[in-house]
N, CA and C atoms of all chains as a GROMACS GRO file, in nm:
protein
  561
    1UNK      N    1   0.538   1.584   2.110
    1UNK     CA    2   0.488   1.722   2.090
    1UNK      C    3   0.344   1.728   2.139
    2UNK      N    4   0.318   1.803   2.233
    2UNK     CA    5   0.170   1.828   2.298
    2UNK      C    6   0.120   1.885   2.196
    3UNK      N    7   0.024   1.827   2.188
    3UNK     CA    8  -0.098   1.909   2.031
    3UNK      C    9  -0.178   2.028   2.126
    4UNK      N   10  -0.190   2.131   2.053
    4UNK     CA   11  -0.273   2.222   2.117
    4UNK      C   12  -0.386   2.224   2.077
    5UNK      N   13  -0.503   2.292   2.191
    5UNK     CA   14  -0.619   2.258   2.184
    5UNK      C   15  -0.665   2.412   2.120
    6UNK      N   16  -0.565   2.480   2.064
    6UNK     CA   17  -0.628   2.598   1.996
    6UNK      C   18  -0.723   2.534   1.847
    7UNK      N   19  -0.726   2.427   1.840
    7UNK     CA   20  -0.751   2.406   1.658
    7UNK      C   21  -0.888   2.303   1.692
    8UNK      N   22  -0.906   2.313   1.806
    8UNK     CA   23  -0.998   2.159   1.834
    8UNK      C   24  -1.155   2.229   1.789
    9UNK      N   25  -1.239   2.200   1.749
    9UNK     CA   26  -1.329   2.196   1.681
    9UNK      C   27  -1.421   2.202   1.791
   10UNK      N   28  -1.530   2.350   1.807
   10UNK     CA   29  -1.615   2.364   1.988
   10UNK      C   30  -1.720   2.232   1.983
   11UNK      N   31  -1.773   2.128   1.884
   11UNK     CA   32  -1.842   2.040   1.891
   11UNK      C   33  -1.739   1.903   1.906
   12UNK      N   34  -1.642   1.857   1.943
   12UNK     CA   35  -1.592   1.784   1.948
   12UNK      C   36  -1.599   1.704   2.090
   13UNK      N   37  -1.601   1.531   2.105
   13UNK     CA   38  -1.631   1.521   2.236
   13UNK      C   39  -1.505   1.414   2.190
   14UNK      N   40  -1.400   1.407   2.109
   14UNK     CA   41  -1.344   1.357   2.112
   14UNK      C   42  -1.209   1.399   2.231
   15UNK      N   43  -1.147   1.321   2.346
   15UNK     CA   44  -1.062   1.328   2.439
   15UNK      C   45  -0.947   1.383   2.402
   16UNK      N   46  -0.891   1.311   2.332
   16UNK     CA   47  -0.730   1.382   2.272
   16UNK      C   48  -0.772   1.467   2.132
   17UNK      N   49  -0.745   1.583   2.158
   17UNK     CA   50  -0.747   1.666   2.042
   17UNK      C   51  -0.646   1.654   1.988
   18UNK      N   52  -0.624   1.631   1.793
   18UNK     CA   53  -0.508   1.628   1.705
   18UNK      C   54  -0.434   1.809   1.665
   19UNK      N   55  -0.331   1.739   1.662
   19UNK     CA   56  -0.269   1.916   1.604
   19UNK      C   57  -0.348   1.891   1.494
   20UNK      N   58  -0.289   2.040   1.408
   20UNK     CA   59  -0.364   2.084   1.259
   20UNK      C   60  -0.336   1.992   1.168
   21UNK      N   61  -0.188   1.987   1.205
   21UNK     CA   62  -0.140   1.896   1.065
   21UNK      C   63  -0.238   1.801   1.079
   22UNK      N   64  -0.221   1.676   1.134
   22UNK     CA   65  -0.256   1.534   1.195
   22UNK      C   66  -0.405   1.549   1.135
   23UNK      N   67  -0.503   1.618   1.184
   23UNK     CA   68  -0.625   1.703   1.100
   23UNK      C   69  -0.648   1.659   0.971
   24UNK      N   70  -0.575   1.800   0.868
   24UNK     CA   71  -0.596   1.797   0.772
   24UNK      C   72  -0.546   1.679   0.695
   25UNK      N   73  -0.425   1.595   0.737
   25UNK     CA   74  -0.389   1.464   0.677
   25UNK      C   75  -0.516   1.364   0.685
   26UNK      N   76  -0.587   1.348   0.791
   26UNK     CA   77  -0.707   1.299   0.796
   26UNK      C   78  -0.838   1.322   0.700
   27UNK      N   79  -0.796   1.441   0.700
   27UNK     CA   80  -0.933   1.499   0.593
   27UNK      C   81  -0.866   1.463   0.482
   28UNK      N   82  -0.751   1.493   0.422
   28UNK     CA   83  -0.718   1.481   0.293
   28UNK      C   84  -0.719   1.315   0.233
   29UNK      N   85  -0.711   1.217   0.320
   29UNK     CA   86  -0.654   1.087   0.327
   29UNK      C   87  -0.853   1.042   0.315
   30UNK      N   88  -0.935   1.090   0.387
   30UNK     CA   89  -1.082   1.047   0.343
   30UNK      C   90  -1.121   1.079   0.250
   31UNK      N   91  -1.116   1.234   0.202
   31UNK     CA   92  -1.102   1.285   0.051
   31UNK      C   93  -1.061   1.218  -0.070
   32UNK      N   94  -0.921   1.172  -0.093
   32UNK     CA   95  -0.919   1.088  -0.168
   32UNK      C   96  -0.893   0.970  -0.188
   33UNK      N   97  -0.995   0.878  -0.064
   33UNK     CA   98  -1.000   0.780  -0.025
   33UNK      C   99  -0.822   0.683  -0.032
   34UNK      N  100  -0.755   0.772   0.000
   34UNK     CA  101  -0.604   0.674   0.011
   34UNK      C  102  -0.621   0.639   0.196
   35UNK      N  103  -0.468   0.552   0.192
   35UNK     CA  104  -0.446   0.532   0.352
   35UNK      C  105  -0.390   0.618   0.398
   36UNK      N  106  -0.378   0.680   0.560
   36UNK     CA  107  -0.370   0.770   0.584
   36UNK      C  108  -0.269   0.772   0.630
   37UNK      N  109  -0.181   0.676   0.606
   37UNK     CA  110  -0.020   0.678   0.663
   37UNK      C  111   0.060   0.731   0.516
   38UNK      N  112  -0.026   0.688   0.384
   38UNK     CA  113   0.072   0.764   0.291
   38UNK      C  114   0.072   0.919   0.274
   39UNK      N  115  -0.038   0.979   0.374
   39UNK     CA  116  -0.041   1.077   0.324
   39UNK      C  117   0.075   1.188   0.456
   40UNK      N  118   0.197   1.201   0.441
   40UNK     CA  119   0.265   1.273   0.502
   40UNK      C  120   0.339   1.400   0.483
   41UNK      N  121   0.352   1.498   0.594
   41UNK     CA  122   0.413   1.640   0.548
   41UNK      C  123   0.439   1.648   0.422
   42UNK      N  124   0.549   1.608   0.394
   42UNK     CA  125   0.588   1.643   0.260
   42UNK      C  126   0.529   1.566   0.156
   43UNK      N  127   0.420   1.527   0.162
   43UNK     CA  128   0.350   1.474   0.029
   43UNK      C  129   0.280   1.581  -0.073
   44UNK      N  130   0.312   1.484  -0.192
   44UNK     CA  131   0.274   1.597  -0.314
   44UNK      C  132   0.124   1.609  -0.329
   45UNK      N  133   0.002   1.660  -0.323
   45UNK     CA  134  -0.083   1.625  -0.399
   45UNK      C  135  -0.058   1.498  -0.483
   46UNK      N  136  -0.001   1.581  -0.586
   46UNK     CA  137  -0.028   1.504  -0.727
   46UNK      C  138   0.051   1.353  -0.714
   47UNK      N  139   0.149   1.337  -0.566
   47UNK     CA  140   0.171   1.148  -0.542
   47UNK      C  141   0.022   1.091  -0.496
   48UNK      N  142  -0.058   1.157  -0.449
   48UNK     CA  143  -0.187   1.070  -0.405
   48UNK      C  144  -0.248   1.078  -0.528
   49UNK      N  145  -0.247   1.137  -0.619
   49UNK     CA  146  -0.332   1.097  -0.765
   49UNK      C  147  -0.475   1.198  -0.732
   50UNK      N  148  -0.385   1.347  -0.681
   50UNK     CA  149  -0.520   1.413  -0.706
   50UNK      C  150  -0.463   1.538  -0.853
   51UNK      N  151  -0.559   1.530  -0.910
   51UNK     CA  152  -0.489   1.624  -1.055
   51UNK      C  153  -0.542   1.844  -0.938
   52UNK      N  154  -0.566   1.882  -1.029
   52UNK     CA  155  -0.553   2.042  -0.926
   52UNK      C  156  -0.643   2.094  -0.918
   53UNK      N  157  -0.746   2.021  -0.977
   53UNK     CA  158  -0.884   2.034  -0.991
   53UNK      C  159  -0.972   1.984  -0.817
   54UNK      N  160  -0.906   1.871  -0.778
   54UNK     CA  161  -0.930   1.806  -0.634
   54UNK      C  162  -0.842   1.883  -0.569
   55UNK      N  163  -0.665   1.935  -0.594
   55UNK     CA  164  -0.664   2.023  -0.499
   55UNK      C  165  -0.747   2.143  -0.431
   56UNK      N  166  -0.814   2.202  -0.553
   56UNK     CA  167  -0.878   2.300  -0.516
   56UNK      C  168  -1.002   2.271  -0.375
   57UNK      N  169  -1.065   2.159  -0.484
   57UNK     CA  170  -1.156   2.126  -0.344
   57UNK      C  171  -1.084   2.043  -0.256
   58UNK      N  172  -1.055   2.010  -0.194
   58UNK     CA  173  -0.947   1.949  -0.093
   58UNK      C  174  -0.906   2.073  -0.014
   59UNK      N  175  -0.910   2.224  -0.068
   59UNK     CA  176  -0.839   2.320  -0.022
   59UNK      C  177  -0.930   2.408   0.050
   60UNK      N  178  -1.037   2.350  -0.047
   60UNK     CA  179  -1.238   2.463  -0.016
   60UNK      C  180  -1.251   2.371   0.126
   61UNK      N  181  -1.244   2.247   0.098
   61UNK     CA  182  -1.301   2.174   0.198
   61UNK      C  183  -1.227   2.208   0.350
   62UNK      N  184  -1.102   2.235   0.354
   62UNK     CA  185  -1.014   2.240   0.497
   62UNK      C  186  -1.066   2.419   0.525
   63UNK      N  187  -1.062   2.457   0.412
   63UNK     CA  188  -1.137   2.593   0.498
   63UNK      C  189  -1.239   2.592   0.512
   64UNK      N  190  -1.372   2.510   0.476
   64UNK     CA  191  -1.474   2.533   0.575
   64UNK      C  192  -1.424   2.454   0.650
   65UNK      N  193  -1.378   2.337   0.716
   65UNK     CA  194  -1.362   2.255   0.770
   65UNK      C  195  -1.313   2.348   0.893
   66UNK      N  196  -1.183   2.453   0.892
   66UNK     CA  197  -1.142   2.486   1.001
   66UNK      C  198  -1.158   2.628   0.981
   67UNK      N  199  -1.268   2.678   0.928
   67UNK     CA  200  -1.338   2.784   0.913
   67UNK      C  201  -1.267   2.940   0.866
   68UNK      N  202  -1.144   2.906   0.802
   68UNK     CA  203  -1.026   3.011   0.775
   68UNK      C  204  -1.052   3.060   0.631
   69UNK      N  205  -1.011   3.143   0.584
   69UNK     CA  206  -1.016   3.198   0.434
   69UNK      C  207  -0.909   3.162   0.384
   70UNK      N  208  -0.856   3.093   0.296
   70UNK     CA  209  -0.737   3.123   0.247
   70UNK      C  210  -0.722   3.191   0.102
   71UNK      N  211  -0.593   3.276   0.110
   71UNK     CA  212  -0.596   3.375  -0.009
   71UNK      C  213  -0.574   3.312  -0.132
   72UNK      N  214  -0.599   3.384  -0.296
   72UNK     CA  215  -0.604   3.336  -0.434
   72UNK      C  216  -0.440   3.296  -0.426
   73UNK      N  217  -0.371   3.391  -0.387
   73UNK     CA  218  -0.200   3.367  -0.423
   73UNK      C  219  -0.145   3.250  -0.320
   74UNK      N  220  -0.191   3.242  -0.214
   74UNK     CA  221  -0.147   3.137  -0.141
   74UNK      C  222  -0.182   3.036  -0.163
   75UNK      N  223  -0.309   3.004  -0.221
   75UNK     CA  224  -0.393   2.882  -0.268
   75UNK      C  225  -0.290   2.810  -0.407
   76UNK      N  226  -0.237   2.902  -0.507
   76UNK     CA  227  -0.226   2.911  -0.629
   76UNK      C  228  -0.079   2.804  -0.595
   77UNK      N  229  -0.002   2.843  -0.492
   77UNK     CA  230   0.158   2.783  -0.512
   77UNK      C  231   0.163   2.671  -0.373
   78UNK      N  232   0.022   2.610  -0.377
   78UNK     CA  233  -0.014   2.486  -0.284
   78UNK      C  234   0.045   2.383  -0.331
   79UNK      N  235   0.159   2.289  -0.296
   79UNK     CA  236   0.161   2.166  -0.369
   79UNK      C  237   0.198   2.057  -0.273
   80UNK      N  238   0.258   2.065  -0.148
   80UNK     CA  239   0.254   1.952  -0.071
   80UNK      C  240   0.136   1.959   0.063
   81UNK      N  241   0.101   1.846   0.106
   81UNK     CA  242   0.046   1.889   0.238
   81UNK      C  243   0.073   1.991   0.390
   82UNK      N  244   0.211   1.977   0.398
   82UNK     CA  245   0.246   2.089   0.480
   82UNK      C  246   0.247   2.214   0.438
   83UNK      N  247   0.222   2.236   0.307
   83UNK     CA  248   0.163   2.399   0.286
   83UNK      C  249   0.082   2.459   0.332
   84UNK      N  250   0.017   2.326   0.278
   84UNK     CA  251  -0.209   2.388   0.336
   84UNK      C  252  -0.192   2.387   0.468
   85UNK      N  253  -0.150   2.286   0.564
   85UNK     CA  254  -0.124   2.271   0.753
   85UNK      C  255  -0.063   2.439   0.781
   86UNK      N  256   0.037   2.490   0.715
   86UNK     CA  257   0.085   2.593   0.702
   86UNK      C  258  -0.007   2.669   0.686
   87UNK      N  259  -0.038   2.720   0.607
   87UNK     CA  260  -0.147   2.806   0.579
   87UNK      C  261  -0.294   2.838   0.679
   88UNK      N  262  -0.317   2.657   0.706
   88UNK     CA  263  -0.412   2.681   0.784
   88UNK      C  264  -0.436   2.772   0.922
   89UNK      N  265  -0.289   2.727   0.967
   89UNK     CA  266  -0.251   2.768   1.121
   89UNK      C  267  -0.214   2.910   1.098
   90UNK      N  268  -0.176   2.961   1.006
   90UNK     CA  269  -0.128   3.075   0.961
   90UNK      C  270  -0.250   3.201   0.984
   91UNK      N  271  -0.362   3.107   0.889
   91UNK     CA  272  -0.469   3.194   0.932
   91UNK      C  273  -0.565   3.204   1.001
   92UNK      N  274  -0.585   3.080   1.048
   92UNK     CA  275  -0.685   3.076   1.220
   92UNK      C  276  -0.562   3.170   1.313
   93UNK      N  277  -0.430   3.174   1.296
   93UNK     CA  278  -0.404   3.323   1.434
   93UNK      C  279  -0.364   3.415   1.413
   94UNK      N  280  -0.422   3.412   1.251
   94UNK     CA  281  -0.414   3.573   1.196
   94UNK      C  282  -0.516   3.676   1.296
   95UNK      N  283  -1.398   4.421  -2.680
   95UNK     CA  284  -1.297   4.402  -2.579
   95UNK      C  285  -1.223   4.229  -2.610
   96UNK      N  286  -1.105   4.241  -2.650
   96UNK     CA  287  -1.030   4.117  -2.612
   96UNK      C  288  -1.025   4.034  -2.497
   97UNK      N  289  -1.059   3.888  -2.523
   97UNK     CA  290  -1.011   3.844  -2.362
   97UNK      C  291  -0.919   3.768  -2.380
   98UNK      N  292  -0.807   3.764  -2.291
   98UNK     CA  293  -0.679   3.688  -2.299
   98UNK      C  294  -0.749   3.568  -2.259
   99UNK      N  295  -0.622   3.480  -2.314
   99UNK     CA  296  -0.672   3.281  -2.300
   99UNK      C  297  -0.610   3.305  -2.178
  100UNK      N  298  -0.737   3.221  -2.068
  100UNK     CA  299  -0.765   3.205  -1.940
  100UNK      C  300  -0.618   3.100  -1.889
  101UNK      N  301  -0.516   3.149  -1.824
  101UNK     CA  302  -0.402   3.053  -1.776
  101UNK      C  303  -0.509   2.940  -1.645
  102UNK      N  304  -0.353   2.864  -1.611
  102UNK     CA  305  -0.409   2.753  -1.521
  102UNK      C  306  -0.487   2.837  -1.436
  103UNK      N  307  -0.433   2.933  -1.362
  103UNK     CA  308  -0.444   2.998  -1.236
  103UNK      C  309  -0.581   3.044  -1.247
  104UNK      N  310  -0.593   3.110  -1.344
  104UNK     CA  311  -0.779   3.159  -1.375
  104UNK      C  312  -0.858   3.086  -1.378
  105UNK      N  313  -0.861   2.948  -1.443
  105UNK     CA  314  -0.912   2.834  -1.458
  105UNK      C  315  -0.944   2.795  -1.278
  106UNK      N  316  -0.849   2.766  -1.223
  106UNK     CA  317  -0.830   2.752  -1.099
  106UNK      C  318  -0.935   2.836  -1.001
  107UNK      N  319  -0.880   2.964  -1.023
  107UNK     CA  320  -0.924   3.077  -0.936
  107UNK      C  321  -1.100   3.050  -0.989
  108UNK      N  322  -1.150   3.034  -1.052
  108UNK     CA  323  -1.280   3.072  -1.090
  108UNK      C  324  -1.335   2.927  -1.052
  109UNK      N  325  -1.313   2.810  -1.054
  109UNK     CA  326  -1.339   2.708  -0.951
  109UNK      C  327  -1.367   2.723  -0.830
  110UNK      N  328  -1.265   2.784  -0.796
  110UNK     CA  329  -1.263   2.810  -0.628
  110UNK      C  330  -1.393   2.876  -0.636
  111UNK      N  331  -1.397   3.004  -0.696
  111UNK     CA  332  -1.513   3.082  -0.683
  111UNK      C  333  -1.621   3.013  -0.657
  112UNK      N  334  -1.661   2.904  -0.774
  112UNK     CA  335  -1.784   2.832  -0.770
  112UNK      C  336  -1.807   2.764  -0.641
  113UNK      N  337  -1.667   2.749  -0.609
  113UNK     CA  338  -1.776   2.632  -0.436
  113UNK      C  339  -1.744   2.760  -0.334
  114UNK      N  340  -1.695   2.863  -0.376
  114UNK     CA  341  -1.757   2.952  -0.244
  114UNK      C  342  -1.868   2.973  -0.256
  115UNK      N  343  -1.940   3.026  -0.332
  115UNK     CA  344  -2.018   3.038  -0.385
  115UNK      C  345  -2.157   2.949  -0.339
  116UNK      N  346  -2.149   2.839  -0.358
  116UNK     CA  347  -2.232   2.718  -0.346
  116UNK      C  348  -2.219   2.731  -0.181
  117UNK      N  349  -2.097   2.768  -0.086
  117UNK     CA  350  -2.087   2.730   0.035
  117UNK      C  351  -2.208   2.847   0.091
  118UNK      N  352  -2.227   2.933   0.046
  118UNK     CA  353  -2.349   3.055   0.055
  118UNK      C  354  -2.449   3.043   0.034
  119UNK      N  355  -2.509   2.919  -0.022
  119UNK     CA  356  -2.662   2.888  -0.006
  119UNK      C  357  -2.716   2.816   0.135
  120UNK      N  358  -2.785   2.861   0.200
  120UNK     CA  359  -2.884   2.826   0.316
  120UNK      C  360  -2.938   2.668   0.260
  121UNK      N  361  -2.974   2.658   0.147
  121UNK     CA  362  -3.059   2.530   0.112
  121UNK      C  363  -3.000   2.438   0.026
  122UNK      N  364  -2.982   2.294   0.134
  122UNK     CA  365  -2.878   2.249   0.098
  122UNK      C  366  -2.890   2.111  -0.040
  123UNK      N  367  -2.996   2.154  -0.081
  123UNK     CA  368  -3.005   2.085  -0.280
  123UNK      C  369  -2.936   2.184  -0.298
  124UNK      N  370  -2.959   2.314  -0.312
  124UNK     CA  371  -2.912   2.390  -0.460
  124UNK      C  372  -2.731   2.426  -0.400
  125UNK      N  373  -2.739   2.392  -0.294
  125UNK     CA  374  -2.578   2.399  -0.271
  125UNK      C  375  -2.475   2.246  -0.324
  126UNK      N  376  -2.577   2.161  -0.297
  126UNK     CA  377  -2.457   2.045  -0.350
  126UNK      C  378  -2.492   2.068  -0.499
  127UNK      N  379  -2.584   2.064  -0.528
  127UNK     CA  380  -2.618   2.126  -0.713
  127UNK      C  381  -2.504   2.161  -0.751
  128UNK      N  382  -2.462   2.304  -0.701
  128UNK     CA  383  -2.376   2.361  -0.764
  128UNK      C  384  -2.234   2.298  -0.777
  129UNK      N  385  -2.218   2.260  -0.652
  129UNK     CA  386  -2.046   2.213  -0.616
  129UNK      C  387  -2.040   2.083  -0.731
  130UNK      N  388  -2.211   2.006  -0.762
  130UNK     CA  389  -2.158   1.862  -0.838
  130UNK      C  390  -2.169   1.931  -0.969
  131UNK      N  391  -2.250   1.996  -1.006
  131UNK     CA  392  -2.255   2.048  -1.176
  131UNK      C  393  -2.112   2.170  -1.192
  132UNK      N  394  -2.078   2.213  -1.076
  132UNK     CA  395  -1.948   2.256  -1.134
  132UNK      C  396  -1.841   2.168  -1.156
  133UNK      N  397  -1.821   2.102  -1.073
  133UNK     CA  398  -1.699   2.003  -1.087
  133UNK      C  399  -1.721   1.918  -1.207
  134UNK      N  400  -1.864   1.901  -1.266
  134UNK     CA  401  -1.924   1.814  -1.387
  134UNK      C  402  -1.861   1.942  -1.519
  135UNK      N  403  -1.870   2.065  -1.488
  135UNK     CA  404  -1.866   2.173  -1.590
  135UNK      C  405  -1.716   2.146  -1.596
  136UNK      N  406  -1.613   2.157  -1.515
  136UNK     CA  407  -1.498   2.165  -1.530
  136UNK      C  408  -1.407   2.010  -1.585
  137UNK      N  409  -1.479   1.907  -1.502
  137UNK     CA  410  -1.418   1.761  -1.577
  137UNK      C  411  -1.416   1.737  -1.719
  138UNK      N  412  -1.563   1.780  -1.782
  138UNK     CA  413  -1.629   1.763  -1.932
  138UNK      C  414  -1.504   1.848  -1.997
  139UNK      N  415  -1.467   1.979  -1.933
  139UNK     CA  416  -1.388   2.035  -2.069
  139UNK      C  417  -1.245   2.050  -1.984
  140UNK      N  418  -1.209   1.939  -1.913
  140UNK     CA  419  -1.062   1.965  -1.935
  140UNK      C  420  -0.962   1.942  -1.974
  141UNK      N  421  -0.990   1.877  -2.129
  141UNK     CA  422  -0.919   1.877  -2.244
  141UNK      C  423  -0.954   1.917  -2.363
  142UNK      N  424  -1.015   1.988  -2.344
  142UNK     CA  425  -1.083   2.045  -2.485
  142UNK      C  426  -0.993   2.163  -2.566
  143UNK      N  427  -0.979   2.176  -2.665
  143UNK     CA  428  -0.876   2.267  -2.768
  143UNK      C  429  -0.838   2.382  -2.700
  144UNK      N  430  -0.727   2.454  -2.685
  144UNK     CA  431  -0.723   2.574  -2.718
  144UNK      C  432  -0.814   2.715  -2.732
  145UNK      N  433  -0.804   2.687  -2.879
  145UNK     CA  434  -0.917   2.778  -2.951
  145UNK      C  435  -1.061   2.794  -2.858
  146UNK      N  436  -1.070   2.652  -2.821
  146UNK     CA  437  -1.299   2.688  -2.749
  146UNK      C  438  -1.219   2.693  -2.616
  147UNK      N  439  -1.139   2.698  -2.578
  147UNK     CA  440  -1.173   2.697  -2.391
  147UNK      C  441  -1.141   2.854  -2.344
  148UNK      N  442  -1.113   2.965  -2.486
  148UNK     CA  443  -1.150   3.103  -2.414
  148UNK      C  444  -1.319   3.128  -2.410
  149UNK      N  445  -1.374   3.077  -2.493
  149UNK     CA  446  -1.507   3.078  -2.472
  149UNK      C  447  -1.589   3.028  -2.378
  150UNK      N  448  -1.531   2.862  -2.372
  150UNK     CA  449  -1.597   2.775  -2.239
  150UNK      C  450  -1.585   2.857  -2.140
  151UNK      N  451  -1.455   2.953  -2.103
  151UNK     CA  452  -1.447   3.032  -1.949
  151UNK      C  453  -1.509   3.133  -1.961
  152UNK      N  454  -1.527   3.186  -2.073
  152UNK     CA  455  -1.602   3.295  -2.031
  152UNK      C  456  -1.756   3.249  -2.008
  153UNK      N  457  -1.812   3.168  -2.066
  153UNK     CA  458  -1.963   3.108  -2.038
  153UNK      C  459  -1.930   3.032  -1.868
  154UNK      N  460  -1.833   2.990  -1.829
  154UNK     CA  461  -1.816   2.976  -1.706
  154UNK      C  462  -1.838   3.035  -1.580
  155UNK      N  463  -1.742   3.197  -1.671
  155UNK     CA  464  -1.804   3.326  -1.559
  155UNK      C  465  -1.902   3.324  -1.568
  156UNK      N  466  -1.992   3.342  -1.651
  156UNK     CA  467  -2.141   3.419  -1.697
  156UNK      C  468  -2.216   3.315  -1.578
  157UNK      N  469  -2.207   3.191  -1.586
  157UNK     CA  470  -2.256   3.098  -1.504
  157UNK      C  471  -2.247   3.143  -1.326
  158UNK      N  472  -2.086   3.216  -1.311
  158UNK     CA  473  -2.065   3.234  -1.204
  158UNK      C  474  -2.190   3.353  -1.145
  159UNK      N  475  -2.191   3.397  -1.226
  159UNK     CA  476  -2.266   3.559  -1.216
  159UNK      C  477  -2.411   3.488  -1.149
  160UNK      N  478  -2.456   3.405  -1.252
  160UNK     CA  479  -2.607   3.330  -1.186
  160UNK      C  480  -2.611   3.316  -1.088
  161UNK      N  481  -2.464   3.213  -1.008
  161UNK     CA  482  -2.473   3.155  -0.933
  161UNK      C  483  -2.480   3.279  -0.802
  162UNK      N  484  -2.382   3.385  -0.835
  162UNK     CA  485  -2.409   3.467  -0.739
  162UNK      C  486  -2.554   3.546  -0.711
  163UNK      N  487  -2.641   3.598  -0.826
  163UNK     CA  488  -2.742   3.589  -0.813
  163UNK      C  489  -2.808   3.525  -0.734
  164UNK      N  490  -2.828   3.410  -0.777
  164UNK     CA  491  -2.898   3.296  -0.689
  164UNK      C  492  -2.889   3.278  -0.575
  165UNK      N  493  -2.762   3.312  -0.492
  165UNK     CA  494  -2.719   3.347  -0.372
  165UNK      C  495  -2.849   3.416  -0.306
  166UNK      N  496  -2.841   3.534  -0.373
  166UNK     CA  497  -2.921   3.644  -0.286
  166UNK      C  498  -3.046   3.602  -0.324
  167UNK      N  499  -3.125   3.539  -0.359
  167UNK     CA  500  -3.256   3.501  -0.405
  167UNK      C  501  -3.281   3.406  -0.291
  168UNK      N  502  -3.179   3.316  -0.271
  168UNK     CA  503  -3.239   3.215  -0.215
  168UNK      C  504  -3.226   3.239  -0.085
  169UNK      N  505  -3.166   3.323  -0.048
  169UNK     CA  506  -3.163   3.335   0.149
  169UNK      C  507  -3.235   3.415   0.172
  170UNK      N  508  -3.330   3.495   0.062
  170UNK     CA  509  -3.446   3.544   0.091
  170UNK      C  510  -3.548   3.430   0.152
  171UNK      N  511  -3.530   3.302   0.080
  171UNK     CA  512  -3.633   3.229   0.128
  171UNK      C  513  -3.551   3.133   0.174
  172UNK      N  514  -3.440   3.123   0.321
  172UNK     CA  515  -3.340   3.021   0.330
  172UNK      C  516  -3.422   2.923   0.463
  173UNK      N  517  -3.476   2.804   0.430
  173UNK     CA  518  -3.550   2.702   0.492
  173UNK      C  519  -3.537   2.739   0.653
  174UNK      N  520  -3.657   2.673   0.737
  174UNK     CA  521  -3.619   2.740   0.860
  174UNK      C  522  -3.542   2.608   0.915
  175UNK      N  523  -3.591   2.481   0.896
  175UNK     CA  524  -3.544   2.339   0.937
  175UNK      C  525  -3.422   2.310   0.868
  176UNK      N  526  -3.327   2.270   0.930
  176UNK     CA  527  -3.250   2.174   0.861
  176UNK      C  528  -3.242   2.060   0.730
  177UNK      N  529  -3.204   2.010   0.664
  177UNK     CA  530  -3.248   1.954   0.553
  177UNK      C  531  -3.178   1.778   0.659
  178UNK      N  532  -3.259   1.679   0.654
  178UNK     CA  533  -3.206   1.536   0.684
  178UNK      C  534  -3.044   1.516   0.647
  179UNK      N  535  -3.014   1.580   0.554
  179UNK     CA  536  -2.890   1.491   0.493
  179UNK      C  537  -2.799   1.589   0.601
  180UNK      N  538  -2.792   1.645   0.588
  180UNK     CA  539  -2.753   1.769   0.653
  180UNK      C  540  -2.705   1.739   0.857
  181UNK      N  541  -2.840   1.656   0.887
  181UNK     CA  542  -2.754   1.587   1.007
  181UNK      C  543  -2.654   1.508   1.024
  182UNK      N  544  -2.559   1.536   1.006
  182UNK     CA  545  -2.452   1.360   1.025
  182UNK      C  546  -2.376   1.336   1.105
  183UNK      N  547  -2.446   1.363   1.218
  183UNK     CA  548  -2.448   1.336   1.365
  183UNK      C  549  -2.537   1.260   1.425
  184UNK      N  550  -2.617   1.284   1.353
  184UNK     CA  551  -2.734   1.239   1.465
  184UNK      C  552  -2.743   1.091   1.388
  185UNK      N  553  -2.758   0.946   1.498
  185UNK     CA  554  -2.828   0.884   1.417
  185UNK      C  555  -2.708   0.789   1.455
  186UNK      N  556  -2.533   0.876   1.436
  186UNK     CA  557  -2.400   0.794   1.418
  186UNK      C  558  -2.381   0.694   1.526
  187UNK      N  559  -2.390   0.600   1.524
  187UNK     CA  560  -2.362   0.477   1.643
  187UNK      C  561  -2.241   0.480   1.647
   0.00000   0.00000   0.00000
């Protein structure tokens, strides 16, 4: 799957730009310092041992991170990682 | 006026608030300030009774209210330089 360069970050001098997902698994996997191979699509939060208190920030952090708003009700029924990837992409081409 | 006991979601929602919140200060002490003394406000009481945690949230909001305050105070005077910590680029080998 060709990653698109719609999500790539304008200060980046990195060569291969990652899709969104690939991204935020990165951010989430430094966040709460796990390895970043456990952290996949369908992972729960709460299997990496974050309680919903770190979801939240985990959730603050990917929107400044990829500069999107995300809404109270969409935030609220967040529970695996491909939600937030979801969400994200959802609203950078809103 | 009654206030209903604050569910997860309010609890939640008014977190969030706080680090938007904090993400709106120009000067970047009183922005990590906030994000570490909130997350310090919310760890300390999140097991605390029933009965006190309609009160703890509402002194939570009241807190929020400052913080928004403080917002507009401080980008009156929002630094013209960058703060050191604040680069973390520069410097990276």
């Amino acid at each position: 799957m060709r990653a698109s360069t719609r999500n790539c970050p304008s200060r980046a001098v990195r060569i291969i730009c990652q899709s969104t997902i690939q991204q935020v698994q990165d951010i989430i996997a430094t966040q709460l310092s796990v390895d970043p191979s456990t952290v996949q699509p369908e992972t729960k939060f709460s299997e990496l041992g974050a309680d919903s208190l770190d979801t939240v920030e985990i959730v603050m952090s990917l929107e400044e991170k990829f500069g999107v708003s995300i809404g109270e009700q969409d935030a609220e029924n967040i529970s695996t990682v491909k939600q937030v990837a979801d969400l994200i992409e959802k609203e950078s081409s809103a | 006026m009654t206030v209903a006991s604050a569910s997860v979601a309010e609890v939640k929602a008014l977190y969030r608030a706080f680090l938007r919140e904090a993400s709106k200060f120009p000067n970047y002490n009183i922005r990590e300030y906030v994000k570490r003394r909130s997350r310090q406000g919310f760890l300390q009481n999140q097991n605390i009774a029933p009965e006190l945690a309609t009160a703890i949230f509402s002194e939570g909001k009241q807190l929020l209210e400052v913080a928004k305050r403080q917002t507009v105070v401080y980008s009156l005077y929002a630094p013209e330089v960058k703060n050191v910590m604040e680069l973390k680029h520069v410097g990276e080998q």
